[in-house]
N, C-alpha and C positions, 0 to 999 in steps of 0.2 A: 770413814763410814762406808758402810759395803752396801750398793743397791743391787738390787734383782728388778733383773724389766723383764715382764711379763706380756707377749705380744702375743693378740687371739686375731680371728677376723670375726668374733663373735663375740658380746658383754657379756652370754649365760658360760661361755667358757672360762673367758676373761674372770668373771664376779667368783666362779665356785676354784679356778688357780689359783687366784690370793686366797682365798679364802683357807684353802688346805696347806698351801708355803707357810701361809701365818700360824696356823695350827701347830704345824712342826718345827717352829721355829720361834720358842716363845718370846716374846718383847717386842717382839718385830712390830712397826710399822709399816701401815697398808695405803696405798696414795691411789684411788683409784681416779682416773683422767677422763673426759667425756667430751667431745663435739656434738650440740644440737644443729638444729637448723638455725638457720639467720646469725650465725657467728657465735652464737649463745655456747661460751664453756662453762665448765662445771667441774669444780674438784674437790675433789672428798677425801679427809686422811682418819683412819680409822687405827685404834687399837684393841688387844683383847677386850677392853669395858666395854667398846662399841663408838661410835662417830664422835671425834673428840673436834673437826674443823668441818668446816661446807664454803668453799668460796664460789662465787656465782663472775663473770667477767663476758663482757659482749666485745669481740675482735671484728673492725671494719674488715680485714679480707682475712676471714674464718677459715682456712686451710687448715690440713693437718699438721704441716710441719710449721706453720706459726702458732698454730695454738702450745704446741710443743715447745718453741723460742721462745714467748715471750708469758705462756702462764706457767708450763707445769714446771720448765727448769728453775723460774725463779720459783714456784712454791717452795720446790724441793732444798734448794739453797737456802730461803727461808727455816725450815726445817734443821737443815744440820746447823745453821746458826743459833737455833733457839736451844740444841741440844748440846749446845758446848756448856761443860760441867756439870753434865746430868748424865746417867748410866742405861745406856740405852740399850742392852744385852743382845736384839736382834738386829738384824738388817731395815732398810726401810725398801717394802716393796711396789713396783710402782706398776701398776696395771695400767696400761695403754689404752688410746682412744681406737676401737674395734678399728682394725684395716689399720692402724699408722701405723708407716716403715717403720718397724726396729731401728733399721739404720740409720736413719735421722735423728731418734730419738737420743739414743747413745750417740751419736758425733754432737751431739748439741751439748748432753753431758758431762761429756768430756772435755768439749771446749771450755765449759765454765766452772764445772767443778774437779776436774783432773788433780789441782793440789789438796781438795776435803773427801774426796769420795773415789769407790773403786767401783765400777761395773764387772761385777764379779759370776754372774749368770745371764743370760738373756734365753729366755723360757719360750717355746711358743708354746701356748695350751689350744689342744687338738681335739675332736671329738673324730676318731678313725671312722666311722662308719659314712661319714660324711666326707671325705676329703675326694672321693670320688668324683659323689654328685658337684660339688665345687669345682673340681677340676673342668667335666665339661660343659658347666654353665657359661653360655657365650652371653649373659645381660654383667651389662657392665658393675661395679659395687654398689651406683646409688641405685641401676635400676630393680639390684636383688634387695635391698633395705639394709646394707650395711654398714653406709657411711648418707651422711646428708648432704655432701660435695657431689654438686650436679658431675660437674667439671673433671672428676676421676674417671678417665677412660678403663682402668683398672680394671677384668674381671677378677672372680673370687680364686680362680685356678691362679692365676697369673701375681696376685696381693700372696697367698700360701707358699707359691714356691719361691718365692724371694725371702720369704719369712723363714721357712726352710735352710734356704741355705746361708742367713746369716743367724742363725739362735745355732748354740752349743747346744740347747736340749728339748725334745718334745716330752711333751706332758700330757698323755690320757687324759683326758679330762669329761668325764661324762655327765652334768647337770642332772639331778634326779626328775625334772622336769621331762626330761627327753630322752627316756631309756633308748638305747641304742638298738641297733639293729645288730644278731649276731654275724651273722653270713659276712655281711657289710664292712663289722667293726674286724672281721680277719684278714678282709683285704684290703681294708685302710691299713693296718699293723705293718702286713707284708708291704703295701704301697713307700710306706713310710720309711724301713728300710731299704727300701731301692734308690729313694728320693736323697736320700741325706745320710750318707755313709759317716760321716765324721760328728755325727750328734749321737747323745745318748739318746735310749727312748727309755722313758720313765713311766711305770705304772702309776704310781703315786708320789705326790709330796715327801714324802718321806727319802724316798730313791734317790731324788736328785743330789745333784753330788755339785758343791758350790766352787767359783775360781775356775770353771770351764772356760770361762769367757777371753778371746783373745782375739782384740779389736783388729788389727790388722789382716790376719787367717780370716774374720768371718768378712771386712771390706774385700778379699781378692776371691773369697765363691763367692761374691755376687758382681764382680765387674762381667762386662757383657760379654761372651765370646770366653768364658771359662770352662774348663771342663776340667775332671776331677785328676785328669792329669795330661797335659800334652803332651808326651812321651810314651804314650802308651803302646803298644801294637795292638792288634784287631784280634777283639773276644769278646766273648759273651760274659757276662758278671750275672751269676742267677741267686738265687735266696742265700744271705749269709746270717739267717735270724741266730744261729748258734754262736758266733764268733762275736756278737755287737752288744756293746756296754748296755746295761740298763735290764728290767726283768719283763718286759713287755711282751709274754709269751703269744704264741699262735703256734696252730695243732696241728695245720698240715702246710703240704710244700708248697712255695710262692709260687703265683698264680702267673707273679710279671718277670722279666727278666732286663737287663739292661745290656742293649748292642754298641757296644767302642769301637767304630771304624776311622782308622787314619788310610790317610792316603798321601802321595807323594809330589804329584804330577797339577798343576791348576788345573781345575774344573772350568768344561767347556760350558760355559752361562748357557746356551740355548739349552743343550741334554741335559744341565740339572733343573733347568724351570721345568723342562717334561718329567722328569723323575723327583720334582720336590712332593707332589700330592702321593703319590706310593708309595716315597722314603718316609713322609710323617702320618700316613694311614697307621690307622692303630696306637699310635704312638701317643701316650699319655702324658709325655716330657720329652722333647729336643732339646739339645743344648750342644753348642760347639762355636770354632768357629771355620771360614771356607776360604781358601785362598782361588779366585776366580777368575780366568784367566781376561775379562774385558777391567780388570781391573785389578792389576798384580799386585801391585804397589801396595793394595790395602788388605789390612785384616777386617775379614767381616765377620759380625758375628751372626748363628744363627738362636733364635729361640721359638721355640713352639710349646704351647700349654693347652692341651686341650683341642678345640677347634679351633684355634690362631695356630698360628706360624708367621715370624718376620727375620727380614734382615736387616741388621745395621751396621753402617761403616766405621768401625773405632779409629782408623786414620792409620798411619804405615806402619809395617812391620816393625818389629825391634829395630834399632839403630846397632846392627851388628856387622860385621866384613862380609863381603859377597865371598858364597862359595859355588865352588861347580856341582851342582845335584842334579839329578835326572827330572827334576823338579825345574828346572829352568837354571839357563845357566847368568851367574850374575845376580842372579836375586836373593833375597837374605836367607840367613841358616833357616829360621824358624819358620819360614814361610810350609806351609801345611795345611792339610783341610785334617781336621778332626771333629767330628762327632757322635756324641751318645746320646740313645736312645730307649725312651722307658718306657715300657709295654706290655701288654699280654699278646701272647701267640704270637710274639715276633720269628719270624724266621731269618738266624743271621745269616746264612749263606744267598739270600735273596738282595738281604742291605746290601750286604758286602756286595753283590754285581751290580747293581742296582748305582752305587755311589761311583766303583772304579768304574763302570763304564760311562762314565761322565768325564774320566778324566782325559785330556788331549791325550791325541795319540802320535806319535811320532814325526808323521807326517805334519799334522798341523803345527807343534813345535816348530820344526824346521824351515816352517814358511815361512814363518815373524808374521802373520799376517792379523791385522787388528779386528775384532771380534764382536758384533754387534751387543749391548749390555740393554737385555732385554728388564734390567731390576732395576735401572738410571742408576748407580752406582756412581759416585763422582770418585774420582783419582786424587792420589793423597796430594799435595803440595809441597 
């Protein structure tokens, strides 16, 4: 059985994506998934005649990823059970509870239906004109009316770009409700392609192109400290709207561009705490990770979305042979500071000093001397 999950951070995106997948795809089944307040779930499976189930179920600790374990994967299992021996011509598509991880949703489905079912799409349905203001909304998701989970520190920028980088495809999506904004919806378009180079973008249902989906590629863009290549050298990647699958045109030249800086050498922790607010000024998206010299041993990652920016520590390097690099000698191959940065009116020859003059300088190398870790970084073990 082939599912398509459909991940919005919004129900009027959410409601009008299935609505148009189902359209073009006829026989399909439509599951759409809902968290109230006070644990109160709600599932609805619908076909072309219109709501054929309504199951109502109340979960003592109402998260999004338990309501996910224990109602929607069994409905869904439910489902391809009832349909053994009967011809079910489409997919069953399953619209998510606004803001749950994709990720979750699909590692739950696969844990329990990997020998009945294919996750063969993972859709996020987007309304461009909006991805902006979402990106610099610093209220967390319950406190913009997203999700009913007091308890989601999540903002809306921060839920997007993770949805982002695990869905193979975006979907236009504009609710007749809330005509868009033009201006707006061309620099969501451009945003969009900055953001998620390996997704299509899709104008309509119809576009989308099914069997994108490939669970382990969309799990490694989203572990912490990924960037869309570690091996990169230092450049600027500016609008590539001509060359990227999908028909989601915009008129003129992109607005943002995205700055790839690696660097060689550990970064001196005090000179990059002073140059971390200037290096993610403007910057609509950080991602990378740092190798710091109060704490060698580990890879950190950075991420920034909007008005945040954090560090975390993923724990030591790859388990690879010490080589001699100008980088330190004895410490692993991969050890590296890389990051990119998405932006309007970035100036890359600014990053670019801005990053290497953090990096030690000879003299401090050669001291050995230990380095005060002004981010409490702990050392890997």
């Amino acid at each position: 059985m082939e599912l398509i999950v459909v991940t919005s951070l919004d129900a009027l995106c959410r409601q009008q994506a299935c609505e148009d997948l189902a359209a073009a795809r006829p026989g399909s089944l439509v599951v759409l998934h809902d968290l109230l307040e006070n644990g109160v779930v709600v599932r609805r499976t619908f076909t072309g005649a219109g709501e054929i189930e309504r199951g109502e179920s109340f979960l003592e600790h109402g998260c999004l990823s338990c309501a996910v374990r224990l109602d929607l994967v069994p409905g869904i299992e439910r489902l391809i059970q009832d349909s053994r021996g009967k011809r079910i011509p489409g997919p069953i598509i399953i619209g998510l509870a606004p803001a749950t991880p994709a990720q979750a949703a699909v590692t739950a489905l696969n844990g329990k239906l990997a020998d009945r079912a294919t996750v063969s799409s993972v859709i996020l349905a987007l309304a461009p004109d909006a991805l902006e203001d979402h990106i610099w909304d610093s209220h967390t998701l319950f406190e913009s009316g997203f999700t009913p989970m007091v308890e989601d520190e999540r903002t809306p920028g921060e839920c997007l770009i993770g949805e982002l980088a695990f869905a193979d495809t975006v979907l236009v999506t504009e609710p007749d409700i809330v005509p868009p904004d033009p201006a707006a919806r061309e620099r969501g378009l451009h945003l969009v392609r900055q953001l998620a180079l390996h997704a299509d973008l899709a104008s309509s249902a119809g576009e989308v192109r099914p069997g994108r989906h490939h669970y382990l590629g969309s799990l490694a863009r989203t572990a912490p400290g990924t960037v869309p290549s570690d091996k990169v050298p230092s450049e600027t990647v500016h609008g590539m709207g001509a060359e990227r699958p999908g028909s989601a045109e915009t008129s003129d030249a992109s607005p943002f561009m995205t700055v790839v800086q690696r660097v060689e050498r550990p970064l001196h922790p005090g000179r990059f705490r002073q140059a971390l607010a200037t290096l993610a000024e403007g910057c609509c998206v950080v991602r990378g990770h740092l190798w710091i010299a109060s704490a060698p041993e580990c890879r950190i990652a950075i991420q920034g979305v909007g008005p945040r920016i954090w560090l975390e520590n993923t724990g030591a390097w790859d388990d690879v042979p010490p080589t001699e690099v100008p980088a330190g000698r004895g410490m692993p191959a991969p050890a590296a500071t890389v990051i990119t940065a998405t932006g309007e009116d970035l100036d890359a020859a600014e990053f670019e000093h801005l990053l290497t003059s953090c990096q030690l300088t000879d003299e401090e190398l050669a001291s050995g001397k230990g380095l005060h870790d002004p981010f409490g970084l702990e050392q890997a073990s």
